[in-house]
C-alpha positions in Angstrom: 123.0 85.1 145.6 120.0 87.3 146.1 117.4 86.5 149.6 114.6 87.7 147.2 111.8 85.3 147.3 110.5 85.5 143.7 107.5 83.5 141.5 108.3 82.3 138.0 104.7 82.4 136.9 105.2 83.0 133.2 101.9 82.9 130.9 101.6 81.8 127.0 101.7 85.3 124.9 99.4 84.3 122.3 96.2 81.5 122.2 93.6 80.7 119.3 90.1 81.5 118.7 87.6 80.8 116.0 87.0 83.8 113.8 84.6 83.9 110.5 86.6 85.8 107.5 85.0 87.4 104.9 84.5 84.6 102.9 82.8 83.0 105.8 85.0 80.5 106.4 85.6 79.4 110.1 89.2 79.2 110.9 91.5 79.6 114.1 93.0 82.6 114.6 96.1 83.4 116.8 95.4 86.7 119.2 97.3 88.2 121.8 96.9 87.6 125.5 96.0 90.3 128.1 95.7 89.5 131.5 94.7 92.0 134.5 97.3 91.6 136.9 96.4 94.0 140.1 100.1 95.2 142.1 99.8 94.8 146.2 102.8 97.0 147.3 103.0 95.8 151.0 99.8 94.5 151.2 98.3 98.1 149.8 96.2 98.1 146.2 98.3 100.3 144.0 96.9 99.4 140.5 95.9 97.3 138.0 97.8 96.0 134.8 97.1 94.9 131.5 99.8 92.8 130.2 100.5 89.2 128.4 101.8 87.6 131.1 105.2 86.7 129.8 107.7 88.6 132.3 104.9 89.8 135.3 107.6 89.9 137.8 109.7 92.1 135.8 106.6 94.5 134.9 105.9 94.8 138.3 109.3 95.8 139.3 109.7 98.0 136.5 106.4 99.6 137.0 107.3 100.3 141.0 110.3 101.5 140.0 109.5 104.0 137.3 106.7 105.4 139.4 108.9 106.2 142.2 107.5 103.5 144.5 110.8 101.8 144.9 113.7 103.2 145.2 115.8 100.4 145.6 115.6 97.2 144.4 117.5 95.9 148.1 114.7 96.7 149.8 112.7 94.3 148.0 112.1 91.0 149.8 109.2 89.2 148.3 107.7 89.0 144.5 104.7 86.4 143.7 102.5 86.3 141.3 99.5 84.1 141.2 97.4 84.0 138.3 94.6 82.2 139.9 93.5 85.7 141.5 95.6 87.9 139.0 97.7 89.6 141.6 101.1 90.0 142.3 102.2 90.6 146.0 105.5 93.1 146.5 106.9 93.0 149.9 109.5 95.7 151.0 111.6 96.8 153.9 111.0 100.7 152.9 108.6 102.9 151.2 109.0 106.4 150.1 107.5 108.5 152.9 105.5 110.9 150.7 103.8 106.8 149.3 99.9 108.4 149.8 100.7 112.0 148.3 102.4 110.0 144.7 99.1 107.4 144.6 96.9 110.5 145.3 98.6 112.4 141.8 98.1 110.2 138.7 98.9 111.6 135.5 96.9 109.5 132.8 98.5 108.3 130.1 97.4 107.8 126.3 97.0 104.2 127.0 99.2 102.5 124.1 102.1 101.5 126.5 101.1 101.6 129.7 98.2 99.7 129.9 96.8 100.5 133.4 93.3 100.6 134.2 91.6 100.6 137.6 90.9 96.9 138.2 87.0 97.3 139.9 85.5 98.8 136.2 86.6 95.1 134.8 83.8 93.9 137.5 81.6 95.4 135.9 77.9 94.5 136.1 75.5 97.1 136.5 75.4 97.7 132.3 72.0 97.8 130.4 71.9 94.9 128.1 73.3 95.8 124.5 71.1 95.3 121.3 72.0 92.4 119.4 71.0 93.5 116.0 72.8 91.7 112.9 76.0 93.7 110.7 75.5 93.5 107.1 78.9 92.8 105.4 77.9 95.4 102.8 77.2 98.0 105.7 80.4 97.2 107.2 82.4 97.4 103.8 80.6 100.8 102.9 81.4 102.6 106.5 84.9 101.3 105.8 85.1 103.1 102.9 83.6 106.6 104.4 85.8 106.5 106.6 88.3 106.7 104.7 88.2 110.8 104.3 88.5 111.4 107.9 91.5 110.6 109.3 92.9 114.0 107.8 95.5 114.4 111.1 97.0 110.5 110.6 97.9 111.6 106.5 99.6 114.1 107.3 101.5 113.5 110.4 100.9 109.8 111.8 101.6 109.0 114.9 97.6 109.2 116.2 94.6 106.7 116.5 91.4 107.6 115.1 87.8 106.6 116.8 84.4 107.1 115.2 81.0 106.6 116.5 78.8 105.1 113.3 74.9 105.1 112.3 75.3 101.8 110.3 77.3 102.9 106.9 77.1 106.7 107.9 80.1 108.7 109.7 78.2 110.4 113.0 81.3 111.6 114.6 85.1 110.8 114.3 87.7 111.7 116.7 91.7 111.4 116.1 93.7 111.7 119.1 97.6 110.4 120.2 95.9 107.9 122.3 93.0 105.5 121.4 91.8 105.3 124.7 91.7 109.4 124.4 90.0 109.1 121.2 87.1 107.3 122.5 87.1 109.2 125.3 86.3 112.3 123.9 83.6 110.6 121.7 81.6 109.3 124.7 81.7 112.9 126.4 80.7 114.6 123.2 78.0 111.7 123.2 77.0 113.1 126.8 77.3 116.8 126.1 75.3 116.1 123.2 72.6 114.6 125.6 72.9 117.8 127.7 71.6 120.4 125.0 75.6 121.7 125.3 77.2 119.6 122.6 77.8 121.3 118.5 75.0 120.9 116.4 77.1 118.1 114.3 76.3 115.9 117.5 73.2 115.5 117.7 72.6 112.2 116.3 75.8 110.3 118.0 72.9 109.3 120.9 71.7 107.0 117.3 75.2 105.5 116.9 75.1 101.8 116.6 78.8 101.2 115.2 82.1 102.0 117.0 85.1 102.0 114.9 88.7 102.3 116.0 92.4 102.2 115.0 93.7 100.7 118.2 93.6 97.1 119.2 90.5 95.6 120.6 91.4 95.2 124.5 89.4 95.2 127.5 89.2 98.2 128.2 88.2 99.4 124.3 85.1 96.6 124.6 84.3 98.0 128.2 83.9 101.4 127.2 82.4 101.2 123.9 79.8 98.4 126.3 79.3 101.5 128.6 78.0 103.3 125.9 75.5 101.3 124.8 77.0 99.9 121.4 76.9 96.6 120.6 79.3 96.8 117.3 83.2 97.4 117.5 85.4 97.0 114.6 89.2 97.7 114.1 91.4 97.6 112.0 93.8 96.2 114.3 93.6 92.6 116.3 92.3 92.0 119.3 92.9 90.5 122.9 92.0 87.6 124.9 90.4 89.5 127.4 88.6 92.0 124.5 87.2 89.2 123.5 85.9 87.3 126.9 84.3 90.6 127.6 83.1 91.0 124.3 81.2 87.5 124.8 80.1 88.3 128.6 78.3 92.2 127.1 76.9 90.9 124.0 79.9 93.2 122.1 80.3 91.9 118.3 83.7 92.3 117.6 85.3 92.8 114.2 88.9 92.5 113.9 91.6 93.8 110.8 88.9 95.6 109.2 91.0 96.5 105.9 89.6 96.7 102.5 87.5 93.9 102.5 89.0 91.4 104.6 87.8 91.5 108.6 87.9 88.7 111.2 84.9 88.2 113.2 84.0 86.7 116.8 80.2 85.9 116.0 79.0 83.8 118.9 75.2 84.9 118.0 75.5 84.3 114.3 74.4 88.1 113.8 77.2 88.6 111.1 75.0 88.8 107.6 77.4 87.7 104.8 75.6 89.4 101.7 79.2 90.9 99.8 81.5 88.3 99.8 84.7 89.6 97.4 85.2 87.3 94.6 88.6 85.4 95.2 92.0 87.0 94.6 94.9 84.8 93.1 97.1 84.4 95.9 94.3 84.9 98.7 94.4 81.6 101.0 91.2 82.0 102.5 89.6 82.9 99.4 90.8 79.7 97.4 89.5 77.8 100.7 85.9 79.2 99.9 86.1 79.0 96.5 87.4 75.0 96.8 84.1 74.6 99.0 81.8 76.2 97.3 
């Protein structure tokens, strides 16, 4: 029988939301959790995780263990996580004695798995307020389509996300990459060089860019930096996150969820979507036989 004192605090995976399809139509929408979840390792800040909540004692563990942070699971005497201040205490008999030198080397990862983030930038509340200007369906449906021709590294290898940064309908600058969070990385710094006078001559309109588009799921972290950078737009063609969309709602971030063909799910809390090209119903299509029994 192990001494370990340990927390059971496991959290629902999933919870629902009111989204507006493209027909309009206000429905509930399952999405996934994400919850930050900041690891004390005797009492010392180590990081900050984004994760559902289902198994946060067995993340934490993992995590400590995979970084090197524990070596062995007898030392461990304590666990508990508490969701009220979304941290999870660790208390050991040992710690590696080179502990400052690993925390002081971090080797960033694409972002898909991991899911780490440091926990002060989700405090955030020096940003400029964001313009709240309306998204024409039609707009939206026409960027979709332009984007089409630029994910050139995706057809023919996969395994990458794509980001673009958007002037309405027109294609400013895209950027594929293995990582999403890499993707729109490397957007916001050519944003910057462009700024500088140093960026290519393709850039210089991204500073114009009211439109963020990416691949990857709609977390935290994506609304946070796409907020940083001033845009007030972000669609995917992927779902979203709890916490994406609290954020979303606290920076004025318009969020546009499984953007594909014609079909989206939007979290309009400021009525700013503009529903001017809604697709005649499809036999078959739920939602559209919904709007069509309305109309």
């Amino acid at each position: 029988m192990s001494n370990v004192v340990l927390s059971r605090a496991r959290m629902p995976t999933t919870l629902e939301i009111a989204v507006i399809d493209e027909y309009g139509q206000h429905r509930q929408q399952a999405i996934a959790a994400e919850r930050a979840l900041t690891v004390y390792l005797n009492r010392q800040e180590i990081v900050t995780l984004m994760t559902l909540g289902a198994e946060p004692e067995a993340l934490v563990l993992g995590y400590l263990r995979n970084q090197g942070l524990l070596v062995r699971v007898e030392d461990v005497e304590a666990l508990q996580v508490d969701w009220d201040v979304e941290a999870a205490a660790v208390v050991t008999r040992a710690l590696p004695e080179d502990l400052d030198a690993r925390l002081a080397q971090r080797t960033v990862t694409t972002g898909c798995g991991q899911g780490t983030v440091f926990g002060r930038l989700l405090d955030a509340t020096d940003l400029q307020p964001l313009p709240r200007a309306p998204l024409s369906q039609a707009v939206l449906y026409r960027m979709l389509d332009n984007l089409g021709q630029f994910n050139e590294t995706y057809r023919n290898a996969g395994a990458v996300h794509g980001c673009a940064l958007c002037r309405q309908d027109r294609v400013l600058g895209f950027v594929e990459d293995v990582g999403r969070h890499n993707a729109v990385d490397t957007l916001a710094g050519r944003q910057w060089l462009a700024a500088l006078g140093e960026g290519a001559p393709e850039d210089a309109e991204l500073a114009s860019a009211d439109i963020f588009y990416t691949t990857g799921r709609l977390t935290s972290e994506m609304v946070l930096k796409v907020a940083q950078m001033g845009i007030s737009v972000l669609v995917s063609r992927s779902g979203m996150t709890q916490k994406g969309v609290e954020l979303a709602q606290r920076f004025g971030v318009l969020l546009v969820a499984r953007a594909k063909g014609r079909h989206f799910q939007v979290v309009d809390q400021q009525a700013r979507l503009v529903l001017d090209a809604m697709p005649a119903p499809r036999p078959g299509d739920k939602a559209a036989f919904r709007h069509k029994d309305s109309s």
